[in-house]
C-alpha positions in Angstrom: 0.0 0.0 0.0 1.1 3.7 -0.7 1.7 5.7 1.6 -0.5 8.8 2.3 1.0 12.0 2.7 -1.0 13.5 5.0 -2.0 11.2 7.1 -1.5 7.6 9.1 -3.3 4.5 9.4 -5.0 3.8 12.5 -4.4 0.6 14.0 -5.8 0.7 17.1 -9.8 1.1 15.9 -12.3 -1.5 17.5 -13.3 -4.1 14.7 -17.0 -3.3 14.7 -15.7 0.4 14.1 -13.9 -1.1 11.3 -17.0 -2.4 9.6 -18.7 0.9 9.2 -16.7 1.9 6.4 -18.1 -1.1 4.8 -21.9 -0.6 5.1 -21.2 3.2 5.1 -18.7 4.2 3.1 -19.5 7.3 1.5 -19.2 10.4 4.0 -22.8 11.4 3.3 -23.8 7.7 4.3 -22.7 8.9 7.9 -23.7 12.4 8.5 -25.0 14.2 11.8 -26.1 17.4 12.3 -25.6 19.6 15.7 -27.4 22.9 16.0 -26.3 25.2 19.0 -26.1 28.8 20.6 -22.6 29.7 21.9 -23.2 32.6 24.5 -21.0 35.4 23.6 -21.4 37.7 26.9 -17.7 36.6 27.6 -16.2 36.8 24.5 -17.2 39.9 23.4 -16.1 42.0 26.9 -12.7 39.5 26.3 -12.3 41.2 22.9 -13.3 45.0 24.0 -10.8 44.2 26.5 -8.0 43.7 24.5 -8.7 45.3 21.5 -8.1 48.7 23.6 -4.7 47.6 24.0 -4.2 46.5 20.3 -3.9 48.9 17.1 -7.6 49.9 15.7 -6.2 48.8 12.5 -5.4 45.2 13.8 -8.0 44.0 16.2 -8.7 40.5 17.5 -11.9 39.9 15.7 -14.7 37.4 16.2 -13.9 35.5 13.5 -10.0 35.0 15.2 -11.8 33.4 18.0 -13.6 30.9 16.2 -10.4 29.8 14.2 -8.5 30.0 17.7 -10.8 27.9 19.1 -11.7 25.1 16.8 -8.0 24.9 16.6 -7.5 24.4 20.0 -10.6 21.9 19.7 -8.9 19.7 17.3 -5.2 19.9 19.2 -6.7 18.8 22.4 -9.2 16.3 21.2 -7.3 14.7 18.0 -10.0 11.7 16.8 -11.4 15.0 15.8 -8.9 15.1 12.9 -9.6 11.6 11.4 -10.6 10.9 8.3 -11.5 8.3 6.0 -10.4 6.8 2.8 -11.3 3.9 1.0 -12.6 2.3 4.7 -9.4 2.6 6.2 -9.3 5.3 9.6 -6.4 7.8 9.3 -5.0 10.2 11.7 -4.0 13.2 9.7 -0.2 14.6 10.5 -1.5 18.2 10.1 -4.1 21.2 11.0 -5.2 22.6 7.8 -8.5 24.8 7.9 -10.8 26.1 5.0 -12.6 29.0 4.5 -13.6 32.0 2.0 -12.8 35.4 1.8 -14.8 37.6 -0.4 -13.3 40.6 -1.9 -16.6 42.6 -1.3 -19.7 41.9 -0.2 -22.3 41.4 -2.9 -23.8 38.6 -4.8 -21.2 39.2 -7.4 -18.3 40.0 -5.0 -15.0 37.3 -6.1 -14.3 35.0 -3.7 -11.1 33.2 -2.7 -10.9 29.6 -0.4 -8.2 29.9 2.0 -6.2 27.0 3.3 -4.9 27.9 6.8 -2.4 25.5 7.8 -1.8 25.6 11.6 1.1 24.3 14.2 0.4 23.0 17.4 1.8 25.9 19.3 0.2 28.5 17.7 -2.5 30.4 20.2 -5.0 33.2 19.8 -2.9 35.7 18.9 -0.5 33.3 16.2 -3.8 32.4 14.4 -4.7 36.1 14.5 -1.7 36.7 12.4 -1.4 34.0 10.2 -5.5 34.2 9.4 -5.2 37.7 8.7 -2.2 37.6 6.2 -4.1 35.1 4.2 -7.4 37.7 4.0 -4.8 40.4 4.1 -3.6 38.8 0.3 -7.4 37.4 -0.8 -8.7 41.4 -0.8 -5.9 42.4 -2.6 -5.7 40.0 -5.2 -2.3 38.6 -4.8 -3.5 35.4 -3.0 -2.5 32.0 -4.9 -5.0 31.5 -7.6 -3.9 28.2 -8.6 -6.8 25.9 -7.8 -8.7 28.2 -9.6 -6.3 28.2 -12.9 -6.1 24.1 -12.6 -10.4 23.8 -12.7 -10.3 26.7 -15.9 -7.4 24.5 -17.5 -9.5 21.4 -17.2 -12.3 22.6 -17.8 -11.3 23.6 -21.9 -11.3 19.4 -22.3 -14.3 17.3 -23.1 -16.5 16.3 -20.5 -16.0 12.5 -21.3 -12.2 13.3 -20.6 -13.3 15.8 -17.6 -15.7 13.0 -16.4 -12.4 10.0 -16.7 -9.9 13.1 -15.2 -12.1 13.1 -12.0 -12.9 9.4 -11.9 -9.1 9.2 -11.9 -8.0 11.7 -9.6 -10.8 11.2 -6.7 -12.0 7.8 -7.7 -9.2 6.2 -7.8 -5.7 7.6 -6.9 -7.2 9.3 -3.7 -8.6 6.8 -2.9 -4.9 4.6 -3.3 -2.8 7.6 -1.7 -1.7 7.6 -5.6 -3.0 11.5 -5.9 0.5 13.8 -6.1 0.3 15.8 -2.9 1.0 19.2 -5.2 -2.3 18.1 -6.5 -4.1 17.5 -3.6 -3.1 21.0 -2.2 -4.8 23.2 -4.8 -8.2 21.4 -3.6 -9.9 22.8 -0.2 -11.5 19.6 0.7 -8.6 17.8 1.7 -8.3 18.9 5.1 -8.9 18.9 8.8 -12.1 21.0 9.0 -14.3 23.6 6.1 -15.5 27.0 8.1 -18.5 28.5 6.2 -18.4 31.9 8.8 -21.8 33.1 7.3 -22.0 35.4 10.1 -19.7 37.8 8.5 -22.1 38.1 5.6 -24.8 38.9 8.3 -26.8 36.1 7.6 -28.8 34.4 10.7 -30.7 32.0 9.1 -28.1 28.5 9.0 -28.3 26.3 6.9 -26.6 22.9 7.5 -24.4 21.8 4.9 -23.4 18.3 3.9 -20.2 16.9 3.8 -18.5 15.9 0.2 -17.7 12.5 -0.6 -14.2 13.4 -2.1 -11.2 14.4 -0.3 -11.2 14.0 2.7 -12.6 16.4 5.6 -14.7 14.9 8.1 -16.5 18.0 9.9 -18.0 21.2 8.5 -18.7 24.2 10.8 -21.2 26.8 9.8 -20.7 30.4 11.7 -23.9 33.0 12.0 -24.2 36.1 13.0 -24.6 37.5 16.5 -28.2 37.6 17.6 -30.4 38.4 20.7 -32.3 35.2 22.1 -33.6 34.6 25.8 -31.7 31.7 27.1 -32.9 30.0 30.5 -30.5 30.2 33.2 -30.2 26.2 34.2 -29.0 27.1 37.6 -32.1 29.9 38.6 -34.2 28.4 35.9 -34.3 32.0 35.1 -34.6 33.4 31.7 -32.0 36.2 30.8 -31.5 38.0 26.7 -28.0 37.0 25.5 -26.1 37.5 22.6 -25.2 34.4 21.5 -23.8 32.9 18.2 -25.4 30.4 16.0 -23.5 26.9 15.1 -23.9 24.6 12.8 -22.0 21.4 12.6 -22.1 18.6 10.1 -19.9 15.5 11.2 -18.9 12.0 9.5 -20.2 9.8 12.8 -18.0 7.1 11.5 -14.5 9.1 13.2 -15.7 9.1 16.9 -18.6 8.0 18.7 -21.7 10.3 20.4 -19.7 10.5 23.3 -16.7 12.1 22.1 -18.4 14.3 20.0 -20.2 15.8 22.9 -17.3 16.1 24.9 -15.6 18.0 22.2 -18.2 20.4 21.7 -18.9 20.8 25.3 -15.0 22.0 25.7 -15.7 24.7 22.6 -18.5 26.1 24.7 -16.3 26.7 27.7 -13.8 28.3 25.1 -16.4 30.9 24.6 -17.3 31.0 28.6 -13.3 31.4 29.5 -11.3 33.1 26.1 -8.5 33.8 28.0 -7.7 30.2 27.8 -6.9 30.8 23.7 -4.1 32.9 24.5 -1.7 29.7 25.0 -1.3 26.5 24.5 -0.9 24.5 28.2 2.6 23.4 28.6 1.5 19.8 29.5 -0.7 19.7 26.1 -1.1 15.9 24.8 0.4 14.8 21.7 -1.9 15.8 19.0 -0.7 13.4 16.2 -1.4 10.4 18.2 0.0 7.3 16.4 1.2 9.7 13.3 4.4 8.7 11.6 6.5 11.5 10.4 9.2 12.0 7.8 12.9 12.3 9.6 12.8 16.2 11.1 9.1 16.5 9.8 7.2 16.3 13.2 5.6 19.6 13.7 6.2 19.2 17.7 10.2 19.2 17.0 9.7 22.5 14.9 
């Protein structure tokens, strides 16, 4: 068997979670859906906080904590970044989010994907950087077009060859760790989580959105915008209005059981309820790449 370059087979998987693949093997065989509020009354007096410390043209933005914290998500619980490929688990050997930036918003307005590969030392205030150097180059145009030129190149073929290209490519050598990883990197599904952040375009209405049988990203987050709602108080049974932010998740059941899941979410909540904690990573942190093989001197942890 080939070996995949971003990621390594799991042997440690229970044998009955080793038959799902088999009577689900498609992604969208295996999808659940979450729905929840995150209450932003923290959060938001965090960011007022240090924003007034920061330059107004470089504030921590809503947005930063999101990445921030579904990074940290993913570092501390790792089945998280699992994935699946032709019924064999993986643990992927990186942190490699997607999301769109649009150069203006408008129905029309051009939009860019942006792949924002992450190490497991980087905090609130690393993502903050990183994210912002990646929007920084969408706006202006001089972000890397090249998935874009690859899909116009293809796309001057005939569809019987366009049809056999893609058959080939996701079909087939994906599926056989056979796809070049140069490849593989001008295409935003193949990676640890896709970020619709809706919210920024004002919507708060969510859809939930599936999961795509190619490549290979197990979970898809979708981000509203800030809105009032009355949310009961479950310790005075009281009802108080908070500004909360709508979540939706979409999540290949097949990487982690009900339990897990829950857990993981429940520790993104407390994110929100304590944002202080995103400022660093805890020195005793676990291993994030549990059972991941690296390349000599290719081990994030040693970099």
């Amino acid at each position: 068997m080939f070996r995949r370059y971003n990621g390594t087979p799991i042997k440690t998987i229970k044998a009955i979670n080793r038959f799902f693949p088999y009577v689900m093997p498609n992604r969208n065989d295996a999808l659940v859906y979450t729905n929840f509020d995150i209450d932003m009354s923290n959060a938001l007096a965090y960011l007022e906080k240090i924003n007034k410390e920061r330059p107004k043209e470089d504030p921590i933005k809503i947005f930063d904590l999101y990445l921030a914290a579904i990074h940290r998500l993913y570092l501390e619980r790792p089945r998280l970044n699992r994935f699946i490929i032709n019924h064999r688990y993986y643990q992927r050997n990186e942190h490699l989010y997607f999301f769109v930036s649009k150069r203006e918003i408008s129905d029309d307005g051009e939009e860019r994907t942006i792949g924002l590969k992450l190490g497991p030392r980087d905090a609130l205030f690393e993502v903050h950087e990183k994210a912002r150097a990646h929007i920084r180059e969408s706006k202006t145009g001089t972000s890397n077009k090249s998935d874009e030129a690859a899909v116009e190149i293809l796309m001057k073929f005939p569809r019987f060859f366009i049809k056999f290209f893609s058959w080939l490519m996701y079909g087939f050598m994906d599926q056989h760790n056979l796809m070049p990883k140069s490849l593989a990197a001008t295409d935003s599904l193949h990676g640890s989580a896709y970020i619709a952040n809706l919210g920024s375009f004002g919507v708060n209405t969510l859809p939930f959105h599936h999961l795509y049988n190619y490549g290979d990203i197990s979970i898809f987050f979708v981000l509203g915008a800030l809105v009032k709602k009355p949310v009961v108080n479950q310790l005075s049974g009281e009802t108080e209005l908070k500004t909360v932010a709508q979540m939706r998740t979409t999540v290949d059941e097949r990487i982690a059981d009900g339990v897990y899941f829950s857990n993981s979410f429940k520790l993104f909540m407390d994110l929100f309820q304590h944002p202080e904690k995103l400022e660093k990573i805890p020195e005793n942190a676990k291993n994030p790449y549990p059972g991941v093989v690296f390349k000599k001197n290719k081990n994030p942890l040693d970099q």
